[in-house]
C-alpha positions, 0 to 999 in steps of 0.5 A: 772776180767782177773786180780784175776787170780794171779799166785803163782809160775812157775807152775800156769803161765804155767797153766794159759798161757796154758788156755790163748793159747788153749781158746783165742789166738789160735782159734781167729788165724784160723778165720780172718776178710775179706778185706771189714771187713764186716764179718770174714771168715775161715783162708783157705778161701783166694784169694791164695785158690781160684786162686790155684783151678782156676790153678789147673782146667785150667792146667788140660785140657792140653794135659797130655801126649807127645803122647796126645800133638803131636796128638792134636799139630803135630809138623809136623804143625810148620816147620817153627818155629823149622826152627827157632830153633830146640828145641822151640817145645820141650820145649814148648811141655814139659813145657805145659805137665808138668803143667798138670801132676802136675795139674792132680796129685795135682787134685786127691792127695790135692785139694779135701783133701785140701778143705775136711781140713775144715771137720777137723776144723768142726768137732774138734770145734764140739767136743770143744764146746761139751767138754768144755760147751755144753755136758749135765753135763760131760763138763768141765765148769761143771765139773771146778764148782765143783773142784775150790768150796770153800767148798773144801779148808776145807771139804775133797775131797769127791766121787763127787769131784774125779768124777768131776776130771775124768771128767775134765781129760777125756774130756780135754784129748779127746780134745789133741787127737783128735787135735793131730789127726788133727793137723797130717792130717794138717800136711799131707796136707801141706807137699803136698801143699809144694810139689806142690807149689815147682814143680809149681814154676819150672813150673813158670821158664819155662812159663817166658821163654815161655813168652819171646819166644813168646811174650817179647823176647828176642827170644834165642835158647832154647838149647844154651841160645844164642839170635837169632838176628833179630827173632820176638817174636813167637807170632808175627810170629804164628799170621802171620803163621795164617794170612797167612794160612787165605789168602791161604784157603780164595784163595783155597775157591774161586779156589775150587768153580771156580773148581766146577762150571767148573767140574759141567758144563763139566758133564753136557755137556759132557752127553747132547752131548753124543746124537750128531752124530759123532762129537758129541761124540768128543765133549763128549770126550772133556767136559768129559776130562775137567770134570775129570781135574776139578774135581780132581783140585777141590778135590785137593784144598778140601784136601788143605783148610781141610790141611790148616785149621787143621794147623791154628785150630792147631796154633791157639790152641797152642797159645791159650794154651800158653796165658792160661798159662802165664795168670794162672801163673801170680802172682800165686805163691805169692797166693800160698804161702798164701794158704800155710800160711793158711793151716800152720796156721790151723796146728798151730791151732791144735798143740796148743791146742794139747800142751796147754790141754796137760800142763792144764791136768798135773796141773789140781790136782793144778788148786784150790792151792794157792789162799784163798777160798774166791778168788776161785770165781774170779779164777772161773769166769776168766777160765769160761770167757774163756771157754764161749768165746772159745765156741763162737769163735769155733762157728764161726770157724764152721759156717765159716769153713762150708761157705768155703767148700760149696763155695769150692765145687761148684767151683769144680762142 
């Protein structure tokens, strides 16, 4: 049956390719089988979507400005590594910063547009199965039915033979609008999806330096690229800096408690022999001496282990974040770049129909020429073949399109 449609001249092929592109090959583009094949799924339902999401989460929670960092991460509290090298706070400072900024603003300007793409898809194969089947009577397979009649290739074209042509007209042209519409909202949203993949990918350069300072060396000074000859990763040197802070509280705990028990007992002696003669106020003097020593001793290494503590909490903090990063970024960008393709292919979607309704709607006059009244039938039959798998295919789209924005919601929840 797909062969009885034999097209006469240049004008037919275009119209008959342009019916192939707008009702077969560009919706079967936006609906792709998963890996398992169990089911299809919609085309930006892809690991690439989901793991842009989970980056995109996790860089949010980062310090998003140099004030923020410094209050939660003092620099003061790793002397000892910009001992080392100056500039490694810095730059470890900045890069972490910059991950959020361009999470935070990705977060408020594409990702919730980047999931709300569905609606377009939805609502566009919505308005597809309506205009080309389902619309009581004003659809086009309807409207096809009357233009390809036989009758016509003798009769006159009559009053319901030009309603029929309106008809077609007016709903193939309300389906190019609507998909110039979306196809400019695709369009929106990849520009900002290029944007964002660009900047993640300098953020990527400055996490695989990070990722050689502190895990992979070799360690170099940030600012003159030279290595710096012996030094450790900084990992290996923080993890000592912890474990070093560690045996200092774990000791000022023990002295503390020692400081506490002396101050406790000279207090008490010092009131109990406050009722002793003269000499017993010596020895009040004496323990009330001893109190004072140890209780200052004992608020001094309080203040030393809440010092110590905040250091390692701060540390352990730091590294966590780095660790955070280097995990998030690991083989993020190919990911991306497959969301990226998605969302090109959602536009590639619209901007089809939007060209191929267009060239169908300039030769509809044409669409009975050239071909014998007892063929019509089966040129009849081959458009109807392709409008009743469109309408199938658009279902999918829906229903597909509908499944990946409730999955993508709750994981914004």
């Amino acid at each position: 049956m797909s062969e009885e449609w034999k097209p006469i001249d240049h004008n037919e092929v275009k119209s008959k390719e342009a019916f192939e592109m707008a009702l077969v090959d560009s919706p079967n583009s936006v609906v792709k089988e998963r890996p398992d094949q169990s089911t299809n799924r919609f085309i930006l339902q892809t690991d690439g979507f989901h793991d842009l999401q989970r980056y995109v989460k996790s860089g949010m929670r980062f310090p998003k400005t140099r004030d923020t960092f410094e209050k939660d991460m003092p620099e003061s509290y790793f002397k000892s590594l910009s001992d080392i090298d100056s500039g490694i706070y810095a730059f470890t400072r900045d890069s972490i910063i910059s991950i959020s900024v361009n999470c935070n603003d990705f977060n408020s300007n594409g990702l919730g547009k980047l999931v709300t793409s569905a609606n377009g898809a939805i609502a566009y194969a919505t308005e597809a199965m309506d205009m080309l089947k389902l619309e009581p009577e004003t659809n086009f397979k309807a409207q096809l039915a009357v233009l390809l009649d036989p009758k016509y290739k003798t009769a006159p074209k009559d009053e319901a033979f030009d309603e029929a042509r309106e008809g077609a007209k007016m709903a193939l042209e309300q389906l190019r609008d609507t998909a110039r519409e979306k196809k400019q909202d695709a369009e929106d949203m990849v520009a900002l999806l290029t944007a964002f993949h660009n900047k993640t990918a300098a953020d990527e350069k400055n996490a695989i330096l990070l990722k050689q300072e502190y895990f992979d060396g070799p360690v170099i000074n940030i600012q003159s690229k030279q290595e710096i000859k012996g030094q450790i990763p900084y990992s290996g040197f923080l993890n000592a800096e912890v474990a070093r802070l560690l045996k200092l509280i774990n000791d000022s705990v023990i002295k503390r408690d020692d400081a506490y028990s002396r101050w406790d007992k000279a207090k008490d002696g010092a009131i109990v022999s406050a009722f002793f003669g003269v000499f017993g106020w010596i020895a009040s003097g004496i323990l009330t001496d001893r109190a004072i020593k140890a209780r200052a001793q004992y608020d001094d290494l309080v203040k030393q282990i809440e010092k110590d503590r905040a250091e390692q909490a701060v540390t352990v903090k730091l590294m966590e974040c780095i660790n955070t990063v280097l995990y998030q970024m690991k083989d993020l960008l190919p990911m991306m770049t497959k969301a990226l393709a998605a969302m090109k292919e959602l536009q590639g979607l619209f901007n089809s129909q939007q060209l191929s309704f267009d060239i169908i709607i300039q030769d509809l006059d044409g669409i009975g020429k050239g071909v014998q009244a007892s063929a019509l039938k089966w040129r009849k039959a081959w458009i109807e073949n392709r409008i009743d798998k469109a309408v199938e295919k658009y279902r999918e789209i829906k229903e597909t399109a509908e499944e990946f924005q409730r999955s993508a919601i709750a994981d914004t929840s």
